[in-house]
C-alpha positions, 0 to 999 in steps of 0.5 A, a space after each residue: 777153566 775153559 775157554 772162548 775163543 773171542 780174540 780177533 775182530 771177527 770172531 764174534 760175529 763168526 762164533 755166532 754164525 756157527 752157533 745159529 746153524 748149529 740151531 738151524 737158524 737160517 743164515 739169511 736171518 743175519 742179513 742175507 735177503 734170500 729168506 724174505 725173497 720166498 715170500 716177497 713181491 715187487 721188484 727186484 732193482 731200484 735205480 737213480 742217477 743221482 744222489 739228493 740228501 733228503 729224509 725218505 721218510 718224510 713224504 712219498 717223493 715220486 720222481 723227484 731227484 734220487 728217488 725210485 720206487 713202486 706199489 704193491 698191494 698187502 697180500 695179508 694184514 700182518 707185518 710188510 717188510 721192505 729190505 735194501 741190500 747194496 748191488 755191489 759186490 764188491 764191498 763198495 756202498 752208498 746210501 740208500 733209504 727206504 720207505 713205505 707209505 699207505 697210498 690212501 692216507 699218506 701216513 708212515 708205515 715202515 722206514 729205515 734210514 742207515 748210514 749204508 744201503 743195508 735197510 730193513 724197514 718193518 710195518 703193519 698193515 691190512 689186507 689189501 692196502 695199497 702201499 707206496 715202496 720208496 728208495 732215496 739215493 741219499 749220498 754214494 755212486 751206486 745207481 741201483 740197490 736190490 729191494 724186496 717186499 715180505 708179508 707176513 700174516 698176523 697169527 690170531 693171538 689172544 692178549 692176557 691183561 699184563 700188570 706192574 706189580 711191586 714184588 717184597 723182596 726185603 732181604 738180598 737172598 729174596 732178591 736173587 731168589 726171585 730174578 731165579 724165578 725168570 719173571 719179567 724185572 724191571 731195574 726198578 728197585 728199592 730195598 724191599 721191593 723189586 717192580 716186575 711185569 705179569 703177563 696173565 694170571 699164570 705169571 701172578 699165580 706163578 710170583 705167589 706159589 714161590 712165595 713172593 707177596 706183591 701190590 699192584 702198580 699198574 693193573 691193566 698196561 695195555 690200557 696204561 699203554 694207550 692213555 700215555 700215547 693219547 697224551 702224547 698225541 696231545 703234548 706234539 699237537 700243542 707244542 710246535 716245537 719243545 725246549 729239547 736242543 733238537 726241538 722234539 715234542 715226540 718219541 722218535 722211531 728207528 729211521 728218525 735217528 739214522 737220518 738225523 744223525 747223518 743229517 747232522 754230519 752232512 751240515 757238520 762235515 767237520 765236527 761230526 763223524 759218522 760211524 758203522 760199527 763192526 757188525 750188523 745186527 741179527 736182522 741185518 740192521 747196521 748199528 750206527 752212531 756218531 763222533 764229535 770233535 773238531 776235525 772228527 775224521 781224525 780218530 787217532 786224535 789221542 783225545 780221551 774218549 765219552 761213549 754215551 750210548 742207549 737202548 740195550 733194552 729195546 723198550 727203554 725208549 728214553 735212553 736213546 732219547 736222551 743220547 740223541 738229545 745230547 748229541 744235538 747238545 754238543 753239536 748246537 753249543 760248539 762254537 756258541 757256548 763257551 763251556 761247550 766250545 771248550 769240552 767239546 775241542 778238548 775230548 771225542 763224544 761218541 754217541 750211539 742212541 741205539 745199540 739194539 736196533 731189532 728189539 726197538 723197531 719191534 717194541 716202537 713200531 708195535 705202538 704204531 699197530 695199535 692192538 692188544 696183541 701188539 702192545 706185548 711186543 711194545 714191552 720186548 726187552 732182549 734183541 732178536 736171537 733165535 739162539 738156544 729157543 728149544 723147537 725149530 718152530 720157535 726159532 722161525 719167524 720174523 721178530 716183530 711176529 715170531 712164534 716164540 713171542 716178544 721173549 725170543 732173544 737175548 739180554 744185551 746187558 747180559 751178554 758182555 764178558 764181565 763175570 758172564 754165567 754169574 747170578 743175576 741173570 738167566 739161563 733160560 731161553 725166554 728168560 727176560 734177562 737171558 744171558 746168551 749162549 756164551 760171553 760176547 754171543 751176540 753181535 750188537 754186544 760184539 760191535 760195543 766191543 770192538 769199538 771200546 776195543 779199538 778206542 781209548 773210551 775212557 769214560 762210559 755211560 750206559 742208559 736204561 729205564 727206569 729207577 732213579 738211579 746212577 750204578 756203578 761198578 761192581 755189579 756182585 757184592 762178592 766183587 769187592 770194591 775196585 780201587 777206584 772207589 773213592 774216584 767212582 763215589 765222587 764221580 757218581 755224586 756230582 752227576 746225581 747232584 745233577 739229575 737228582 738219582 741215588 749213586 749207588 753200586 750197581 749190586 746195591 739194586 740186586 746182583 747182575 752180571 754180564 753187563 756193560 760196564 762190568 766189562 768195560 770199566 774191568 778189563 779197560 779201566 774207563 770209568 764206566 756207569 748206568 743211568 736207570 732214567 726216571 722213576 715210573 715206567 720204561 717210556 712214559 709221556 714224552 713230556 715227562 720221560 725226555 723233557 723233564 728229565 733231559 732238562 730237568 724239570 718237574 716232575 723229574 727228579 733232577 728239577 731245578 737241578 740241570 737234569 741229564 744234560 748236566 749230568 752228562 756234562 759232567 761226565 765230559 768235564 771228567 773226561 777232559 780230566 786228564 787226573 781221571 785217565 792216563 797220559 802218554 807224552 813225548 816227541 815223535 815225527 809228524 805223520 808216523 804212528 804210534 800204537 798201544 796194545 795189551 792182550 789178556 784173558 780173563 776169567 767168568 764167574 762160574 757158571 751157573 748151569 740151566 739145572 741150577 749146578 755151578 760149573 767152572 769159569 770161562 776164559 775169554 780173551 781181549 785185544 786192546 789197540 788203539 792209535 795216535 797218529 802223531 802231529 810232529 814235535 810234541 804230542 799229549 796221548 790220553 789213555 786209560 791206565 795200563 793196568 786194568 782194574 781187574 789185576 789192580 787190587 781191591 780198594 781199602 784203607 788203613 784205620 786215621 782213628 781209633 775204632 769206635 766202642 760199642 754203643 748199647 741198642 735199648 729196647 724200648 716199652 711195649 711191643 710194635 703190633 705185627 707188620 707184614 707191610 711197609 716197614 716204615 709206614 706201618 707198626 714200628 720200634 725206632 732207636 737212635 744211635 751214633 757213628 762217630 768220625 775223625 778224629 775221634 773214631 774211624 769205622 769200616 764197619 758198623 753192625 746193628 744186631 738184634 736177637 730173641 729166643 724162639 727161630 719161628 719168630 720173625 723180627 726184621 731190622 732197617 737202618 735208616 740215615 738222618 735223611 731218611 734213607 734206607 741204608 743198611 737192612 737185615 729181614 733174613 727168616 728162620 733165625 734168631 737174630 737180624 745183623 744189618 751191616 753198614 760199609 764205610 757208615 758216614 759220620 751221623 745220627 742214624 736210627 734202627 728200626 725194629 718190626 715185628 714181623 711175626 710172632 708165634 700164634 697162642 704163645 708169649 711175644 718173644 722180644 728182642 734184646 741187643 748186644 748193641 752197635 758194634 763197630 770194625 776198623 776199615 779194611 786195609 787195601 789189597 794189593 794187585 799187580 802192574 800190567 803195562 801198555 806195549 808202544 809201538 812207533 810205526 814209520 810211515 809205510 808201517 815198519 816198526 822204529 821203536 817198541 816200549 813198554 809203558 807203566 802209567 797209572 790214573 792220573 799219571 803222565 809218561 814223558 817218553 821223550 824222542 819216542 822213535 829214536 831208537 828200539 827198546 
């Protein structure tokens, strides 16, 4: 195997500096101004003698207190760019904004609002407007910051009509041969079908000479585009303000969650945290987010942790909603609401709305432009990485115009460690679901990473657009269950009680790897999970995207249910749950440290080469560290368990019954016409069958089989539940016989259903017989081994007193007593 070197807190970000030059990707590209000062006009210092907490954004604010700025005339119609970087070198930093406004109309044309004076603000403008470049000195001591102003003409680019389209994919080999293919997937997903974006008739002709057969959703998304803004233009002007605990009635752009987030700290000084993570951008953005608890300055709390973060994708614009909309939630409810007084004091919220600030300033600011050029960009997905593009001239370029188009970049949710280079993502430079160069290559994967690293995030959601569903780990099949299976199961139902979704595995909607919480629930044991939001496009109506699936109303799935926001909840009630985590008691002196440490390597999938040849895993290593700084007397430290999920063993069970006897799958008379559409919708053969339970029987597995004689015959076979779901499948091709396997059936009633796919022109109808349902016991456990937490108690001025080694499983407790009495 071999190995990535990804151990310190700054290799990431370093690993990745070396693999851009190596490209020839100009350095400045990761915040350095000196590229955009080639092409920038204005000036060069804006100075204010003091500070006023204001939104920049909101208005041109000429010399008012903490404000500076001048204008400028666009030189090209095209993209304007305004960056602010601190004066001072010396590593101290206030906060400055940035905002540019067009003079004649007043309205909004770039923004950026970050927690620091690192400020990369993006717009569209016309030749020869004249604009209004605006810092604010939000808070800090520095009088002055550097500014630049970039255009960027607009190359003449000709739009091809991109389309929704629902691909058939009725079996698992078709659904891992089409993400193979690097079209453009949704998370959207049944079992026989896979939506995928085509962009232009070349896609389309593409999608059917592989194979695949697919029926259009939408037919023109640029026009699809413009209808759903004009309704939202419609919904902001009627209402004054929503039922959203913030009281948005419109999606927001990337300055709108910096400053709101900061604002909700500087009223909230003592219950909200902001929070810089460890790297910038590849733009140069910061990535920030919010902590919130009573006295949330005090990180090392020992209070279990609820990351909930969104916008890996850049265009899922509802993730990053719902998390904002969250935060408010937890902020307006403290001390109002007894429930949320009590989960809020008793746990530490971490909330960042958007992990990928480049793709979505891209994809948001491309709806403000308005053309049919811009509206490919408002479909980006992946960051802005230049990395592994195959010329020089598709490395160049700024992202919002880039040469290489809105697919330069990487896949975030494919890019983390966990089984990294497997199936399920791409290799291909411009592939949507590209996985990167190597496990943790980007640095808005690496910032996750070291935030997860450094804390005890022992509870994880992960939001995305769009599907309908809760996913849980493992995202491959070949997996296997981990042993927190039945915990995960429960876990994940009593959250889509909530909004309504299907609680699956993850690998249910097709294998994937490299993503968040394949990484972060394996190696850290924090119960870890996606939610795929709504169920009809990437963002929506707002009124329809936000509204009714953060509150739950119609026509969310979650209507009259709660929606996300009781779902999230009950994510939190999990995390105040100390049977869901670990924990670390004893007694210690107030004011020393006490620190828990673990490092280990972990292996890859193999990884599959760009020519489809399947290499050998990598390792990549972690460090996990975190601290408690100690009360005096007593403590109650919540962790996650010492041994990770990945060593832990694989979830089984031994048999509390008999296995269940085969039951006999009689044909019925007659032949079902062919059927190469909806299998349940159209010609079918239905034939019921039982799964027996307690006590009377206990069934790991349970196989439906059907069997004919001639291979060129196609018969497929659907299990459907006494509900109506599809819960087991099998629509193979070039075979004689369809085996549908169900894992762990529930007791009931369930029905195979039988389609005629297709039979041999001028021959006989070949029929099918049944050997009948057959069933297998349950697969016992496998054992894994004990990892344990190494404790250090540090003294105050930092030299070691005690050091322990800790085994503690979920749900369990330690009790180390007078942990700094003496070394062990």
């Amino acid at each position: 195997m071999g190995t990535v070197d990804t151990r310190g807190r700054k290799a990431t970000h370093t690993a990745l500096l070396v693999a851009l030059a190596a490209s020839g990707v100009t350095i400045a590209t990761l915040g350095d101004p000196a590229q955009d000062r080639a092409a920038a006009a204005g000036k060069s210092t804006l100075t204010a003698v003091a500070a006023q907490a204001r939104k920049c954004h909101e208005a041109p604010a000429d010399r008012q207190r903490g404000v500076d700025g001048f204008d400028i005339t666009a030189t090209s119609t095209g993209l304007v760019r305004a960056r602010l970087d601190p004066t001072d070198q010396r590593g101290r930093d206030s906060d400055w904004d940035v905002a540019v406004f067009d003079k004649a109309t007043g309205r909004l044309v770039a923004a950026s609002a970050g927690f620091r004076s690192h400020e990369v603000a993006d717009g569209f403008v016309n030749a020869g407007d004249t604009l209004r470049v605006q810092g604010c000195r939000f808070a800090g001591n520095a009088h002055r910051v550097n500014v630049s102003v970039t255009f960027v003409a607009q190359p003449p680019a000709a739009s091809e009509k991109a389309q929704l389209v629902a691909v058939s994919t009725p079996t698992r080999a078709d659904k891992n041969e089409l993400i193979r293919q690097d079209f453009d997937l949704t998370e959207a997903a049944t079992d026989t079908t896979v939506d995928v974006i085509l962009h232009g008739q070349a896609d389309a002709d593409r999608l059917r000479a592989a194979g695949f057969g697919f029926t259009v959703k939408i037919d023109d998304l640029a026009d699809h585009i413009a209808r759903t803004r004009e309704s939202d233009r419609r919904y902001a002007a009627q209402e004054d303000r929503s039922d959203l605990p913030s009281g948005r009635t419109a999606y927001r752009r990337l300055a709108d969650y910096d400053y709101e987030m900061k604002d909700l700290a500087r009223r909230h000084p003592t219950l909200v945290k902001p929070i810089t993570l460890a790297y910038r951008s590849i733009e140069g953005r910061d990535i920030d987010g919010i902590e919130i608890t009573p006295n949330a300055g005090n990180t090392a709390d020992g209070k279990p942790v609820f990351l909930n973060m969104g916008v890996h994708h850049a265009r899922e614009w509802p993730s990053g909603e719902s998390a904002m909309e969250w935060a408010y939630d937890l902020v307006n409810g403290y001390g109002r609401d007894q429930r949320t007084t009590r989960l809020v004091s008793a746990t530490r919220a971490i909330v960042v709305p958007i992990v990928n600030p480049d793709g979505f300033s891209v994809s948001r600011e491309a709806t403000e432009r308005g053309d049919a050029a811009a509206r490919a960009y408002e479909y980006k997905r992946k960051n802005c990485s230049p990395v592994d593009a195959p010329t020089p001239d598709l490395r160049e370029g700024l992202c919002p115009l880039t040469p290489a188009g809105p697919r330069r970049g990487t896949d975030l949710n494919r890019n983390y460690g966990g089984f990294w280079g497997g199936p399920g993502a791409s290799t291909n430079w411009n592939g949507e679901t590209y996985r990167g160069p190597a496990p943790f290559s980007e640095p808005e994967v690496g910032s996750i990473r070291e935030l997860i690293a450094g804390r005890q995030v022992t509870n994880l959601i992960t939001n995305h657009t769009y599907s309908n569903l809760v996913l849980r780990p493992p995202g491959v099949l070949a997996t296997g269950d981990p042993v927190d299976e039945p915990l995960l199961y429960r876990l994940g139902e009593e959250m889509a009680d909530k909004n309504g979704y299907n609680n699956i595995r993850s690998w249910q909607l097709y294998d994937t790897t490299g993503t968040t919480e394949d990484w972060s629930y394996w190696v850290t044991g924090g119960l870890g999970y996606t939610f795929e939001i709504g169920g009809t496009e990437f963002h929506p109506p707002f009124e329809v995207g936000v509204v009714a699936e953060y509150l739950g109303r119609a026509p969310a799935a979650g209507a009259g249910k709660g929606g996300n926001r009781e779902a999230y909840f009950a994510m939190l009630e999990s995390t105040a749950n100390a049977a869901h985590h670990a924990t670390i008691t004893g007694r210690a002196p107030a004011g020393w440290t006490l620190r828990i440490h673990k490092e280990f390597q972990t292996p890859t999938s193999p990884v599959i080469g760009s020519d489809g040849t399947v290499g050998p895993a990598l390792m990549y290593s972690d460090v996990l560290d975190s601290t408690l700084k100690t009360p005096g007397g007593q403590f109650a430290w919540h962790v996650n368990p010492s041994t990770r999920p990945y060593v832990a063993g694989r979830y089984g069970r031994y048999p509390s019954a008999p296995t269940q006897g085969a039951q006999p799958l009689s044909n019925p008379d007659g032949v079902p016409a062919e059927n190469t559409g909806s299998p349940l919708d159209g010609p079918h053969e239905e034939i019921p069958f039982t799964v027996e339970g307690p006590p009377a029987a206990d069934n790991g597995e349970a196989h439906v089989r059907i069997e004919w004689k001639n291979s060129d015959v196609d018969w497929d076979l659907y299990i459907v539940d006494a509900q109506g779901h599809v819960v087991g499948q099998s629509a193979t091709g070039g075979t004689n016989f369809e085996d549908a396997v169900l894992i762990d059936p529930p007791p009931g009633t369930y029905r195979a259903v039988v389609v005629n796919y297709a039979q041999v022109p001028d021959q006989p109808v070949d029929d099918w017989t049944s050997p009948g349902v057959t069933f297998q016991p349950p697969k016992p456990p496998l054992p894994g081994v004990a990892e344990a937490w190494t404790l250090t108690c540090e003294r105050p001025g930092g030299s070691i007193a005690a050091v322990h080694q800790v085994v503690v499983g979920r749900g369990g407790a330690v009790d180390l007593g007078d942990v700094c009495r003496h070394r062990k």
